[in-house]
C-alpha positions as CSV (number, residue, x, y, z in Angstrom):
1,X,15.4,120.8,416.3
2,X,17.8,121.9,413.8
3,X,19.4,119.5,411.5
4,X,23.1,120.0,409.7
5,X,21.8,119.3,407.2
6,X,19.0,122.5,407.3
7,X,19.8,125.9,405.0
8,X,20.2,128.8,406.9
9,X,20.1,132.6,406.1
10,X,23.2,134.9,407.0
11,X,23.6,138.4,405.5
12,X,20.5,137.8,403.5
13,X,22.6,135.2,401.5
14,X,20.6,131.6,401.8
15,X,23.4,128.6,402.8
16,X,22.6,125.0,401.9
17,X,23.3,123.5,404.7
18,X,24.9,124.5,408.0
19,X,28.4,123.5,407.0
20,X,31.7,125.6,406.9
21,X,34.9,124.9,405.8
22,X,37.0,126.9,407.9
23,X,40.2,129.2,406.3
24,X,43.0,126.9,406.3
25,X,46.1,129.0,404.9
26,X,47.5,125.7,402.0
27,X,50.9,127.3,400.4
28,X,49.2,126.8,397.0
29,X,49.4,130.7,395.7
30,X,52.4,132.0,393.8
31,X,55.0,133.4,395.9
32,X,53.0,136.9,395.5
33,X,50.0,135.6,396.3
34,X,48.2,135.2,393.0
35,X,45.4,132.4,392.6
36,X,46.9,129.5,390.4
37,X,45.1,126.3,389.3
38,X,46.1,124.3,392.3
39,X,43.9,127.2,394.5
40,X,41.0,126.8,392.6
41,X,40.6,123.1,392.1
42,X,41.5,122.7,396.4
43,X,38.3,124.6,397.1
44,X,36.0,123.8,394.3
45,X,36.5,120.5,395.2
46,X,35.2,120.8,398.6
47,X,32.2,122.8,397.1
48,X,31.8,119.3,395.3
49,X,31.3,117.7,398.3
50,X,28.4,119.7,399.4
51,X,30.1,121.8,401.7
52,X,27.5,124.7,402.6
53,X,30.0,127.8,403.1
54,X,33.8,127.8,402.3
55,X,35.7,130.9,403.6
56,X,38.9,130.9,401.6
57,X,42.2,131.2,403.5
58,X,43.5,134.4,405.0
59,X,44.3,136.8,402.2
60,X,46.9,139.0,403.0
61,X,45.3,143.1,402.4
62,X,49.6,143.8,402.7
63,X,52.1,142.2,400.6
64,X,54.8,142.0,403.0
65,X,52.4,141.0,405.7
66,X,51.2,137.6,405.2
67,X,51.0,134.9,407.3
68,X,53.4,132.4,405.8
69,X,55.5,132.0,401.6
70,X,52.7,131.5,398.8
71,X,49.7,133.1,401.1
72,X,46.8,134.2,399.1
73,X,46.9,137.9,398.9
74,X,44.3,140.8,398.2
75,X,46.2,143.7,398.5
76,X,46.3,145.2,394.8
77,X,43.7,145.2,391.9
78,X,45.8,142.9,389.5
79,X,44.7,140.3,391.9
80,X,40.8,140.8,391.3
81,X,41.0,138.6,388.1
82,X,42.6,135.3,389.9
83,X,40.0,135.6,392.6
84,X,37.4,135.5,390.5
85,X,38.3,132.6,388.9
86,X,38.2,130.8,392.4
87,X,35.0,132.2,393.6
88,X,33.1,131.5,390.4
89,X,35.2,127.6,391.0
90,X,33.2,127.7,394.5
91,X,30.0,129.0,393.9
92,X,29.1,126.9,390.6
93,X,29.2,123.9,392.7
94,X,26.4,125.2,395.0
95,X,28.5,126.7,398.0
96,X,28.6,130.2,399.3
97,X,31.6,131.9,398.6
98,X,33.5,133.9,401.4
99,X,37.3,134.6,401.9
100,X,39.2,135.7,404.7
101,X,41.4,139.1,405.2
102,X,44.0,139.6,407.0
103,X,47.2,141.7,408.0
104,X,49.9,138.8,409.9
105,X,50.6,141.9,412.6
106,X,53.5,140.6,415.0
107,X,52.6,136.9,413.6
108,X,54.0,135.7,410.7
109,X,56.6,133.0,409.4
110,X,57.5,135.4,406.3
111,X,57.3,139.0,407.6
112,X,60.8,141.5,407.7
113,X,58.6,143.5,409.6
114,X,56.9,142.8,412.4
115,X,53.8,145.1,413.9
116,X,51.3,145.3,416.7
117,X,49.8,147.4,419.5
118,X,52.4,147.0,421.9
119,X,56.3,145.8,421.7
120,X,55.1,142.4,422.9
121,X,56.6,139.1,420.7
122,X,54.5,136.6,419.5
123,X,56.7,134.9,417.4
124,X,60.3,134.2,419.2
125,X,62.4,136.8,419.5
126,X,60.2,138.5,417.0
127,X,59.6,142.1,418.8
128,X,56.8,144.0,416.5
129,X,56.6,148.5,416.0
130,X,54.4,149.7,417.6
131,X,51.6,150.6,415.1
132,X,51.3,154.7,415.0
133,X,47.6,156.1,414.7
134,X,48.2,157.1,411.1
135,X,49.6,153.4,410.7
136,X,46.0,152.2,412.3
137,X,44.3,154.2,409.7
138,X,46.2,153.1,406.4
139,X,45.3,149.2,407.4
140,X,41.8,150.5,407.9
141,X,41.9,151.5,404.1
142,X,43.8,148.6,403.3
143,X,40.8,146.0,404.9
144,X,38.2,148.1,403.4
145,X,39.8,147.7,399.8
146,X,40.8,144.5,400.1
147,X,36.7,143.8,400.9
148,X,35.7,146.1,398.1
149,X,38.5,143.8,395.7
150,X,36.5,140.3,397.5
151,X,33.1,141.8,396.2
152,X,34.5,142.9,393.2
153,X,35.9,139.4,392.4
154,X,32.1,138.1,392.7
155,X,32.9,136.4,396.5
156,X,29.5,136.3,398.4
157,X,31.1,138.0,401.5
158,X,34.1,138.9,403.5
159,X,35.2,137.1,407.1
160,X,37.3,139.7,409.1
161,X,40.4,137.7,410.5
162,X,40.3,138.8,414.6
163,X,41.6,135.8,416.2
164,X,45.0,133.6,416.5
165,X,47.4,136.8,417.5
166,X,47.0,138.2,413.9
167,X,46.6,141.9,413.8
168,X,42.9,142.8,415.1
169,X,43.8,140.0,417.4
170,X,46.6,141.4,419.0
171,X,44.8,145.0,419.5
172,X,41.8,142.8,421.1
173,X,44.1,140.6,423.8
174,X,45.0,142.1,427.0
175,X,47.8,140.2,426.7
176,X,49.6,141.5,423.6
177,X,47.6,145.0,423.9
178,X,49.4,147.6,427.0
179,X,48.6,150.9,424.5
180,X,47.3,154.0,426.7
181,X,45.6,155.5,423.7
182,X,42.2,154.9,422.5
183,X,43.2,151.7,421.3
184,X,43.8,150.2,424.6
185,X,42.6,149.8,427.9
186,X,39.2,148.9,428.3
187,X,37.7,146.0,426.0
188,X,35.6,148.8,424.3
189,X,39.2,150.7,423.5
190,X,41.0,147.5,422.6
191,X,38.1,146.4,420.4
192,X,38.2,150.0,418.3
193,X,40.4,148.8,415.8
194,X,37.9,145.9,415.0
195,X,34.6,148.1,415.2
196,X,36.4,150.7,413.1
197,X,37.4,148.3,410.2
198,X,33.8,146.8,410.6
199,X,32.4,150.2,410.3
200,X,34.3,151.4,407.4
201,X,33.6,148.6,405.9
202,X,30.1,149.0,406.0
203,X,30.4,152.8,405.1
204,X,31.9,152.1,401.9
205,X,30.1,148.9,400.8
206,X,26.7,148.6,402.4
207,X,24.9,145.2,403.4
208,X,27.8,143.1,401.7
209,X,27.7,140.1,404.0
210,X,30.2,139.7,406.5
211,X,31.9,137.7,409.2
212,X,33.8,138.3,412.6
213,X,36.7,135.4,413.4
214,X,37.6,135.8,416.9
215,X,38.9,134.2,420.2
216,X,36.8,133.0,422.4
217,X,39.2,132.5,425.1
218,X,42.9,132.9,424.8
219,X,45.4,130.1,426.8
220,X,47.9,132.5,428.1
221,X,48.2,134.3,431.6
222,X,46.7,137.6,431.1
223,X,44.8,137.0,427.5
224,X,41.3,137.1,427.2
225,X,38.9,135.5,429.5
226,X,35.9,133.5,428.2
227,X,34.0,136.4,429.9
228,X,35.2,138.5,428.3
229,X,35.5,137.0,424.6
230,X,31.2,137.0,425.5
231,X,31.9,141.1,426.2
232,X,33.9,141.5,422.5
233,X,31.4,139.3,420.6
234,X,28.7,141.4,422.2
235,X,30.8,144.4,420.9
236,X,31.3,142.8,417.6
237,X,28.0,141.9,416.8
238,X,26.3,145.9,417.4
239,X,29.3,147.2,414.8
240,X,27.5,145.5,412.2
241,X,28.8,141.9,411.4
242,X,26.4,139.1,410.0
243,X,27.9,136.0,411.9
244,X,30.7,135.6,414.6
245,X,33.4,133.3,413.5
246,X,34.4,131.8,417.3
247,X,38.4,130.4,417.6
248,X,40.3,130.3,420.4
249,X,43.7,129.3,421.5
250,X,44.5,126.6,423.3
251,X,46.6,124.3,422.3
252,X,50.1,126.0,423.1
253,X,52.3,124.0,420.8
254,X,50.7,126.0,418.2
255,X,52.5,129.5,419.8
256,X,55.4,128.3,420.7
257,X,57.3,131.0,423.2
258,X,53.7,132.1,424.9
259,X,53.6,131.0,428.6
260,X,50.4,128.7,428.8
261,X,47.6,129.0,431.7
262,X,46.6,125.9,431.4
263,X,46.6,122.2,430.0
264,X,44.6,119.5,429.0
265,X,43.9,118.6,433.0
266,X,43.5,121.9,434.3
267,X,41.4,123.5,431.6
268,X,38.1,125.6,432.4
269,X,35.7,123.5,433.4
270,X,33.3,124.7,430.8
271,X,36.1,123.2,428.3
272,X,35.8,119.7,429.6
273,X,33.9,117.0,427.9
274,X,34.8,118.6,424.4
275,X,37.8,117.0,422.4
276,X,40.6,119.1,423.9
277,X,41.7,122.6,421.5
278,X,37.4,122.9,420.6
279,X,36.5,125.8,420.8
280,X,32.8,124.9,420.0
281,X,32.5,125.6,424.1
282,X,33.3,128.8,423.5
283,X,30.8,129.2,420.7
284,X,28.2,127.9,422.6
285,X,28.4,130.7,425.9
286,X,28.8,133.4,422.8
287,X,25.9,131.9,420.8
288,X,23.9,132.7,424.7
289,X,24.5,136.0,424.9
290,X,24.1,137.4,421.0
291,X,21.5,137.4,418.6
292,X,23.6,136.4,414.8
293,X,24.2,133.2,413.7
294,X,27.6,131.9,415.0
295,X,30.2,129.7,413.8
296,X,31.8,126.5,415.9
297,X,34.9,125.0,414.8
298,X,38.0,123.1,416.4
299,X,38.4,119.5,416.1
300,X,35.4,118.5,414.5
301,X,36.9,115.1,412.9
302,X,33.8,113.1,413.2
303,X,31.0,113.2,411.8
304,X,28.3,112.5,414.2
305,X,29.9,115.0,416.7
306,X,29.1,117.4,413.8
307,X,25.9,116.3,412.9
308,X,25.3,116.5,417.0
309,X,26.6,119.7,418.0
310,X,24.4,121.6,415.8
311,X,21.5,119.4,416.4
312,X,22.0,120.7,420.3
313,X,21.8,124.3,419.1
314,X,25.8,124.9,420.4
315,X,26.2,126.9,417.3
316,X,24.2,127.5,414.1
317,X,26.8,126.4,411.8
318,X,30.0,124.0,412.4
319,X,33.3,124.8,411.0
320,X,35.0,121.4,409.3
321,X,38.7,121.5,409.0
322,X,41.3,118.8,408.9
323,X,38.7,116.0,408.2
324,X,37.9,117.9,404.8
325,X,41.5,118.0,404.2
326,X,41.9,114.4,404.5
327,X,38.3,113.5,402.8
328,X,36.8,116.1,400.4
329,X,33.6,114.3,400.4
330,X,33.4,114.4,404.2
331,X,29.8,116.6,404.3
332,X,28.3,114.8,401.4
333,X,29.1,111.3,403.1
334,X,28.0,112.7,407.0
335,X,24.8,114.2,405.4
336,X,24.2,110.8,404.2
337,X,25.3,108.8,407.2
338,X,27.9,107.3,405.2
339,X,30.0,107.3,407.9
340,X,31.7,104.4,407.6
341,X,33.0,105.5,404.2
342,X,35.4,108.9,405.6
343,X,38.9,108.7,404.9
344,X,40.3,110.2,408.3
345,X,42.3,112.3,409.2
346,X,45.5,111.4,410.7
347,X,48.1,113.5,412.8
């Protein structure tokens, strides 16, 4: 039986334990997106607390396409220097290193520009270009330079960012994906852009470590089934990745504008008995049907349900986010069953 606290291997890199902190965009970059003091000292202090793999927020690989204002970016060289001053803050205190990349696609809160497979809004009244196939390829470069700039800067791996509505998430969803090309369609088609990026990725670099982020299962009429979300990590994992990253939306206050399926009462049953927006259900069916570690997260605020949900095999390693917001020491006191001793989190 496997404990949370219990090292695990992924991508050949040995992880202390079998905790994550999750990418949690903080507004603590400059307004370009340069590391500053307050970015370094937010992470390492997590490492502190015995956290087993932190996966820095989602840096942008386009300047004018992050998510929201003083978004960690990746997207030129000058960058490389201020990056490695926050993986070398992470690592010394004895957790892996990963970040996050990402292009914001037809989501963002900063963007002039808005892009996606299809002329469908994610953000009110918010319409995205359609992407041309040329336009494909240069953010294929873009994610495998921005990966080559995360190595580089001495991070431990890379987590592709395919879930949320972001870019690759967008080509993914039936919902925001109507293309006719070879990048939409069938699953396989809609999941090109992803295998392609993974691919290039692996061309260029080799065996650097990497992770998937994906949805799982997408609240929306017409977005992707939890049948299928098994069909893309299946797809996912024979590109090439080392762990699958499993999200999903469901909480629809946090895409304001998209028509919900469904609600707290007349969620898929598979999704009952979970704290409502988990998506460590949906890691759990994935983790059946594929062979590489994979990654639960969504409202993992206490401790025991942690320590529990790994113990129970749902996932091999359990994404902590809010709670280690609120308590930096959160791992470090739930290894320890000092459990009485969290700050909580509060909404």
């Amino acid at each position: 039986m496997t404990e949370l606290a219990d090292p695990i291997n992924i991508g050949g890199l040995k992880v202390r334990n079998r905790t994550v902190m999750p990418p949690m965009v903080r507004n603590l970059a400059t307004d370009d997106g340069y590391v500053t003091q307050e970015v370094v000292e937010h992470y390492a202090a997590r490492s502190k607390g015995d956290v087993g793999l932190i996966i820095v927020e989602a840096a942008s690989i386009a300047k004018e396409h992050g998510i929201m204002k003083r978004n960690i970016g990746i997207y030129d060289d000058d960058m490389i220097p201020g990056l490695s001053t926050l993986a070398d803050g992470i690592k010394k205190h004895g957790a892996r290193a990963f970040i996050q990349i990402n292009h914001a696609g037809p989501k963002s809160h900063v963007a002039t520009r808005y892009v996606g497979p299809s002329t469908i809004p994610i953000m009110k009244n918010k319409v995205p270009k359609v992407l041309t196939i040329d336009e494909i390829e240069d953010i294929k470069t873009m994610s495998v330079d921005a990966t080559r700039r995360a190595k580089e800067a001495g991070f431990d791996g890379v987590e592709i960012h395919g879930a949320h509505f972001y870019l690759l998430s967008s080509f993914l969803s039936p919902f925001t994906n109507n293309r006719i090309d070879e990048y939409g369609g069938t699953i396989e088609k809609r999941s090109k852009f992803s295998v392609d990026v993974i691919k290039e990725i692996r061309k260029k670099l080799g065996n650097y470590p990497l992770i998937f982020r994906m949805n799982g299962i997408e609240n929306v009429k017409g977005g992707i089934t939890i049948e299928e979300g098994v069909k893309i990590a299946k797809i996912i994992e024979q590109a090439g990745v080392d762990v699958l990253h499993v999200s999903c939306v469901v909480d629809e206050t946090y895409n304001p504008g998209i028509p919900a399926l469904f609600n707290e009462k007349s969620m898929p049953e598979f999704l009952r008995g979970y704290p409502y927006d988990s998506c460590v259900p949906c890691a759990w069916k994935i983790k059946q049907k594929t062979r590489i570690p994979v990654i639960g997260v969504g409202m993992v605020r206490d401790a025991e349900f942690a320590r529990q949900v790994v113990k129970k095999g749902y996932c091999d390693l359990i994404g902590i986010g809010r709670a280690l917001l609120a308590d930096p020491d959160f791992v470090t006191k739930t290894l320890n069953y000092r459990d009485d001793e969290i700050i909580p989190w509060k909404d």
